[in-house]
N, C-alpha and C positions, 0 to 999 in steps of 0.2 A: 560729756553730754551737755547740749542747750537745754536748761530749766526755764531762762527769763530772758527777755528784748527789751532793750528800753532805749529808744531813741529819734530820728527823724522818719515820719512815712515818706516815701519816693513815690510811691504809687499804689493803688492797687486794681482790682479790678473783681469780675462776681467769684472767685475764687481763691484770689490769693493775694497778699499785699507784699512789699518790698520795703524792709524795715533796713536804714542805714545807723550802723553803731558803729563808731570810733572807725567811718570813711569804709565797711565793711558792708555792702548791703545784700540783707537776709532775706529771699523768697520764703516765707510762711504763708502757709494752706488754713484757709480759715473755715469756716461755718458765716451763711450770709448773716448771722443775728452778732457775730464777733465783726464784722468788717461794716456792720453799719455802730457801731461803737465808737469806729478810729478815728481821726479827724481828718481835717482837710489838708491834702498835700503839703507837706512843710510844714509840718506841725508837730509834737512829739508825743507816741504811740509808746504802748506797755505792754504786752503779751507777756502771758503764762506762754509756755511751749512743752510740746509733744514731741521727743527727737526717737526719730524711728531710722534704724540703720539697717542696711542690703547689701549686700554683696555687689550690688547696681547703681545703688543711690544710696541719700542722705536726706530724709524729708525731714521737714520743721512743719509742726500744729500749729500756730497761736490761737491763745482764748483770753478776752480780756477777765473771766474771772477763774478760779479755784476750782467751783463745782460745775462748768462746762468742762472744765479739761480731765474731769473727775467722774463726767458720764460716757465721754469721749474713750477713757481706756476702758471702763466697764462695758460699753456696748462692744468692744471689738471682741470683746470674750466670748459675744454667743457668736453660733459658728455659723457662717456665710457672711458676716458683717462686716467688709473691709472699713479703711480709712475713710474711704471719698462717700459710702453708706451713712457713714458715722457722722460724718458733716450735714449730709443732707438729713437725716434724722433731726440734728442740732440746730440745722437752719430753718426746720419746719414747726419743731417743737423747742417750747421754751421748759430746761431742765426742771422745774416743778410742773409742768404740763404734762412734761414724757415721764416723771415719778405716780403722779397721779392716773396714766392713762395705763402704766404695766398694774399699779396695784390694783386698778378697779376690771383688768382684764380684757381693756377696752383695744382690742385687733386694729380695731375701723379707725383709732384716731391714728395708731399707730402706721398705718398702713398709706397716710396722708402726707409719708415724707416718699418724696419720688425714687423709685428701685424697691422701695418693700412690699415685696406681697403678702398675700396671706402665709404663707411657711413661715418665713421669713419675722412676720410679725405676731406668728403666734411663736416663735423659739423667745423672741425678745421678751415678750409677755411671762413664758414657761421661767425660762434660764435664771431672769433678773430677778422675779416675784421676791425672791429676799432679800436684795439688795436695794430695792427701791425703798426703805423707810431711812437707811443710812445716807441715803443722799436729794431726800423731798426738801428737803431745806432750802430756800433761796440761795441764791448765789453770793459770793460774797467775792467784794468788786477790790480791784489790785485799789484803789482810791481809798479804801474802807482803814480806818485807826487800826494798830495793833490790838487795843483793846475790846473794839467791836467783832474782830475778827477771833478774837478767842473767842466769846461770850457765845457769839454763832456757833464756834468748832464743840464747843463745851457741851451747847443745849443738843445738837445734834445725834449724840452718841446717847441721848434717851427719847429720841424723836419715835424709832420704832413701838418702845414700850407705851408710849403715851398712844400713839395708835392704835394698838392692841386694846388698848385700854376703853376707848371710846366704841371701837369695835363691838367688845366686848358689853357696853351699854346701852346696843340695840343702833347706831348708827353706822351707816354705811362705809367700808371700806375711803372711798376715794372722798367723800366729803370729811371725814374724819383727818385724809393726809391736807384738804385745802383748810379745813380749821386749824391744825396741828402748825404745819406751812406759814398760816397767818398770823399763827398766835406768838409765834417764836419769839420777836421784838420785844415782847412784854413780859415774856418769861424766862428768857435767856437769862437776866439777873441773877434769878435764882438758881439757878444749873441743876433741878433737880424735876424728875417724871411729875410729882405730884402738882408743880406750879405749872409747867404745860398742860399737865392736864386739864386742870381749872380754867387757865387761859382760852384750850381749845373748845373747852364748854362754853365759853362766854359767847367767843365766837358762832360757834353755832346756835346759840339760844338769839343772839344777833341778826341770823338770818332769817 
C-alpha cells in the first residue's frame, strides 16, 4: 500500500494531479483545497495518500495533511458516501468547518458540498456526531516539526472531553468545538483536559 508521495508535480488539474517519484508518475485524486496547496509544475509536492484497491483499479487519494486524509476515510463510512462525495465534501469544507457543522447539526452547511442532499447530509450529521470532537482539531501540515505534531496528536485525544465540558457550562455545542479548535496552540503544552479547557474559556470570553 501507498501511505506517502513525495516528489516532482507533472501536472495537475481540478481533480487530480500527477506526482513523479524516482521517474514513476503517480495520478492522485485530490480535494480542490489539497490541489490548491501544491505547487507550480516542477516543483516538489508531499501527499499523505489514500490507496483504495478493486478488482478494476487502483486509486491513490492525496491530502497534503493528516487530518484531511483522516476525515476522508471517516466520511466514506456513512453510507451512500463514495470517494469522489468525499472530495467534494473536502473541497467545500475545510476539516474544522465540516467538525463544527456535524456537531452543531447544521444539514444546510453540509449540504453545500455539490451531490449531498438532504439524506445524505443529515446520515453525515447522524453517523459522525461522535466522531467529530476526535478530529475538530486543525490539520496538521506534512511541513509541521515532529514535535508540533505530537503536541497536536496529544491535546486532541482530550479535545472531546474539553467540549463536553464547555457544553456542559451553558455554551453552545459548535462555538465551544471553534473555541476548543482555537485554543489547542496554547494548550497543547500541557496535554491535559483542564488546560484546554481554560484556554477554550479564554477564547470565548475573547469573543
Amino acid at each position: 500500500m501507498i501511505a506517502r508521495l513525495h516528489g516532482t508535480l507533472i501536472s495537475s488539474d481540478t481533480e487530480s494531479a500527477v506526482i513523479d517519484v524516482g521517474g514513476v508518475g503517480y495520478l492522485v485524486f485530490c480535494s480542490a483545497r489539497t490541489l490548491r496547496t501544491l505547487p507550480a509544475d516542477g516543483g516538489a509536492a508531499t501527499v499523505v495518500v489514500e490507496t483504495h484497491v478493486r478488482e478494476d483499479h487502483i486509486h491513490l487519494y492525496g491530502f497534503t495533511t493528516e487530518n484531511e486524509r483522516a476525515w476522508f476515510r471517516t466520511l466514506l463510512s456513512v453510507q451512500g458516501v463514495g470517494a469522489r462525495m468525499a472530495l467534494a465534501v473536502l473541497s467545500t469544507l475545510s476539516p474544522d468547518e465540516l467538525s463544527m457543522a456535524i456537531a452543531a447539526d447544521d444539514k444546510a452547511v453540509l449540504r453545500r458540498a455539490p451531490g449531498v442532499g438532504p439524506k445524505v447530509a443529515g446520515r453525515i450529521a447522524a453517523e459522525l456526531k461522535d466522531k467529530a470532537a476526535g478530529l475538530a482539531i486543525g490539520p496538521i501540515t506534512l511541513a509541521a516539526s515532529s514535535n508540533q505534531a505530537a503536541a497536536i496528536d496529544e491535546s486532541s485525544v482530550t479535545t472531546g472531553e474539553a467540549v463536553s465540558a464547555l457544553v456542559n457550562l451553558g455554551y453552545g455545542r459548535s462555538e465551544a468545538f471553534s473555541a476548543v479548535a482555537a485554543a489547542v496552540g496554547d494548550a497543547s503544552a500541557n496535554g491535559d483536559v483542564a488546560a484546554l479547557i481554560r484556554a477554550g474559556l479564554k477564547e470565548l470570553s475573547a469573543q
